[in-house]
N, C-alpha and C positions, 0 to 999 in steps of 0.2 A: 504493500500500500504506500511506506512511505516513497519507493522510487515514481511508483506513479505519480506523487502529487507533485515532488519535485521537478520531474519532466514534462509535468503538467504547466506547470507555472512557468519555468524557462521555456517552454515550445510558444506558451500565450503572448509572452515578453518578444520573443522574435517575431511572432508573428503578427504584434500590435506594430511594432517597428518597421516592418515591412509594408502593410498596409496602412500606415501615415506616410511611409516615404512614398511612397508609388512609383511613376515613371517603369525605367530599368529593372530596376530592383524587383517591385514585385512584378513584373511580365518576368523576369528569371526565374523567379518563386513559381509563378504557376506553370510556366513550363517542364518542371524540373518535378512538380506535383503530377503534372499528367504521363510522363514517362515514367517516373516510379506505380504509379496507379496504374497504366496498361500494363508492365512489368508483370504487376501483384497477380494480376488478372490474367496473363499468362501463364504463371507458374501455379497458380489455382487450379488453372482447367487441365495443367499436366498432370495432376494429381488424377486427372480419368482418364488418364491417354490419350487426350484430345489436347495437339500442339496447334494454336491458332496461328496464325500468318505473323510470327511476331514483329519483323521489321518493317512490314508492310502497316503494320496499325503502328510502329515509331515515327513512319514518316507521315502518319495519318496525322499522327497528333503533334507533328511540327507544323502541318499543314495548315490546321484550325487554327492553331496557338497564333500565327505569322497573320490570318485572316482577321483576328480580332483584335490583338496587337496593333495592327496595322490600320485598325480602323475600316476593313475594308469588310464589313458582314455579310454583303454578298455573296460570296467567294465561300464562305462555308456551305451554303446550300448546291454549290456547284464540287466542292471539296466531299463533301458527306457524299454525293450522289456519286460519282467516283470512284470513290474508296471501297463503296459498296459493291459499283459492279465490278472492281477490278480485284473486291473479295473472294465474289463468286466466280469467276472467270478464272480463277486459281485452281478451282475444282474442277475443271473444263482441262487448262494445262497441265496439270501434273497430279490426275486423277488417280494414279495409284498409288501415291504419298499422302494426295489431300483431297481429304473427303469433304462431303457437302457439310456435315454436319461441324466440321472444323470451318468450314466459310463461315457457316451460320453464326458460330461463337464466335468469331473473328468480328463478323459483321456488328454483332452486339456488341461488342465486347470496344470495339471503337466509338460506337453512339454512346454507350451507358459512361464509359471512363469521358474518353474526349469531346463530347458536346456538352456535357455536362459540367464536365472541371473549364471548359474553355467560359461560361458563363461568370467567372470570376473576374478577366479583364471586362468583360461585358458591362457589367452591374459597377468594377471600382471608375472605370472610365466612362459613367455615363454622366452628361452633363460637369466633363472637368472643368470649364470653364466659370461655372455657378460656382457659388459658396452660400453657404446653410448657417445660419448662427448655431452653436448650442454650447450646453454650458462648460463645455471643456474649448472654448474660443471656436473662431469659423474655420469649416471644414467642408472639404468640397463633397459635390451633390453626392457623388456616386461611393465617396469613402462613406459618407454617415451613412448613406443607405446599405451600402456593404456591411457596417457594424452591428444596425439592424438585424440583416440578415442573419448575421452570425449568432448574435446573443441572442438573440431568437429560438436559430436551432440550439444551442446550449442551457436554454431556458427551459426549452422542450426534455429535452431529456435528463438535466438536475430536478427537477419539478417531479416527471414522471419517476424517477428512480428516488426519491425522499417519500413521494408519496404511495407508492409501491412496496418499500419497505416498510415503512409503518400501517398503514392499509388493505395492502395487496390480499385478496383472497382468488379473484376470480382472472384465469387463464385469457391471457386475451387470443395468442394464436400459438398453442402451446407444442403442436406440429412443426413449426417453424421455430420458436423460439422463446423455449418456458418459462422465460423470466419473467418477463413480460406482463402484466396485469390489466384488467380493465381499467382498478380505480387507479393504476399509476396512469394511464393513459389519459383518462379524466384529470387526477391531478397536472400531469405537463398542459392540458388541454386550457386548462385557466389560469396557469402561471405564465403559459406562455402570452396567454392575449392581455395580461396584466401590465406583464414589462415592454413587449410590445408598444401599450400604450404608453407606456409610462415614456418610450424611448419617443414614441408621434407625438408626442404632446411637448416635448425637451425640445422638438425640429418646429414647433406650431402649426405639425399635421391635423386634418382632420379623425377628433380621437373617434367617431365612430368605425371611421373606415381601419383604422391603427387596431383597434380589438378585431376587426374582422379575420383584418391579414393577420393576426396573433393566433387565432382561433386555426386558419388553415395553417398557417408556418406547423405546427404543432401536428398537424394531420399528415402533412406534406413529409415532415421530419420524421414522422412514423413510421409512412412506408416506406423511407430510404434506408432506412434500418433494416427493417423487414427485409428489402431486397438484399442487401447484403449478407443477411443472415441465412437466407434459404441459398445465394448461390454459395457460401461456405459449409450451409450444411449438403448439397449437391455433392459436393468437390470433398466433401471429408476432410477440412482443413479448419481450426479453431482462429486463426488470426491471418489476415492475408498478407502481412509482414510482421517485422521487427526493427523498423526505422526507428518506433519510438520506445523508448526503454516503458513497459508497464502499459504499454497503450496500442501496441501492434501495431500496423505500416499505416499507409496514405487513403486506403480505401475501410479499415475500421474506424480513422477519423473521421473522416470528410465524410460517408456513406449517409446521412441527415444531409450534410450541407448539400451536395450532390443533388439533392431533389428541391432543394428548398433557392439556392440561390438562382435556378434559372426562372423558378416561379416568382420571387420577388421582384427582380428583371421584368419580366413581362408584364406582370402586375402595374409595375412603372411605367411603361409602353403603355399597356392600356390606358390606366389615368389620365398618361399624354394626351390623350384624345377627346376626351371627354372637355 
């Protein structure tokens, strides 16, 4: 326990400092997050005998990474499509190494890591030009809204697992992952749209809609969990790394943020319009 909290706290420390700095720095960070993440998820699916296209989904997720970086988001929808057929087309040329069902995993296994962790520069770089007051001085649109997101998903599952602990009786998906409880789910479900708000009301968001997005961050944070946890318990694997001392690699952290930051992203987009 205590190496966890420790590596807890210096990981939070770098990785505050990285996403105040921005720029360089963090497009390094998440590129370096999505190559270890395809990595994890490679050596996952080796654990069934299914080797996915590995360098092909590295240069997949240079490809996204360069596309969003670069400001250029179009270019992902042409990158994704791509990579896809030039997944499956792998099973076409060298059909007696590579089978369909490794395209398949490849195929996913690039969407779920790489469109997903690439939503990071998305969301820190949206509206860099803005600045948001709040009470730690102004801070531009897309970091505060990045913090959001994160405390959010971290809200979601301190909440759920304090109130699981003291409460927990009833299995929420105990197939998938028995720890898991209804009333901790419950509990993250209303801690989450608390701080949530607490954080929309710190930026002088609207607090109705700040509880909403707290309510799903929490939902959304769920099932990235979820997902995680069924493709390891798939793969017969307990941790899909050891990057972090106490805390396993890039896809047992992030596997909440994963679903939650491209939703706040969009979410954002939406509102735009309105």
């Amino acid at each position: 326990m205590a190496i966890r909290v420790v590596s807890g706290i210096i990981g939070i420390a770098i990785a505050a400092f990285i996403i105040q700095t921005g720029g360089a720095a963090f497009g390094a960070a998440v590129l370096l997050l999505m190559m270890i993440g395809w990595h994890e998820y490679a050596q996952a699916f080796r654990h069934k005998d299914m080797e996915p296209a590995y360098w092909s989904g590295m240069a997949a997720m240079a490809c996204f990474w360069a596309a969003a970086y670069f400001g250029r988001t179009e270019f992902l929808t042409a990158a994704a499509t791509l990579f896809s057929l030039w997944l499956m087309l792998l099973a076409v040329l060298f059909f007696r190494h590579f089978s369909v069902p490794q395209a398949v995993v490849s195929v996913a296994g690039v969407m779920y890591v790489g469109l997903s962790l690439v939503h990071l520069l998305l969301l820190r770089f949206w509206k860099a030009s803005e600045l948001v007051s709040t009470p730690v001085g102004d801070m531009e649109t897309g970091c505060a809204w990045l913090w959001i997101a994160l405390i959010g998903t971290w809200a979601s599952d301190t909440f759920a697992y304090f109130t699981g602990f003291a409460f927990g009786k009833t299995k929420l998906c105990e197939t998938i992952s028995p720890k898991k409880t209804r009333e901790g789910f419950y509990g993250g479900v209303v801690g989450t749209a608390i701080s949530v708000a607490v954080l929309g009301h710190a930026i002088e968001y609207s607090l109705p809609l700040m509880v909403v997005l707290g309510v799903v961050i929490a939902l959304v944070a769920t099932v990235g969990d979820l997902v995680e946890s069924v493709v390891k318990r798939y793969t017969g694997i307990k941790d899909s790394g050891v990057l972090i001392p106490g805390h396993g690699g890039v896809l047992d952290r992030f596997d909440s943020a994963m679903f939650v930051i491209p939703f706040v992203y969009y979410f954002l987009k939406i509102m735009e319009g309105f």
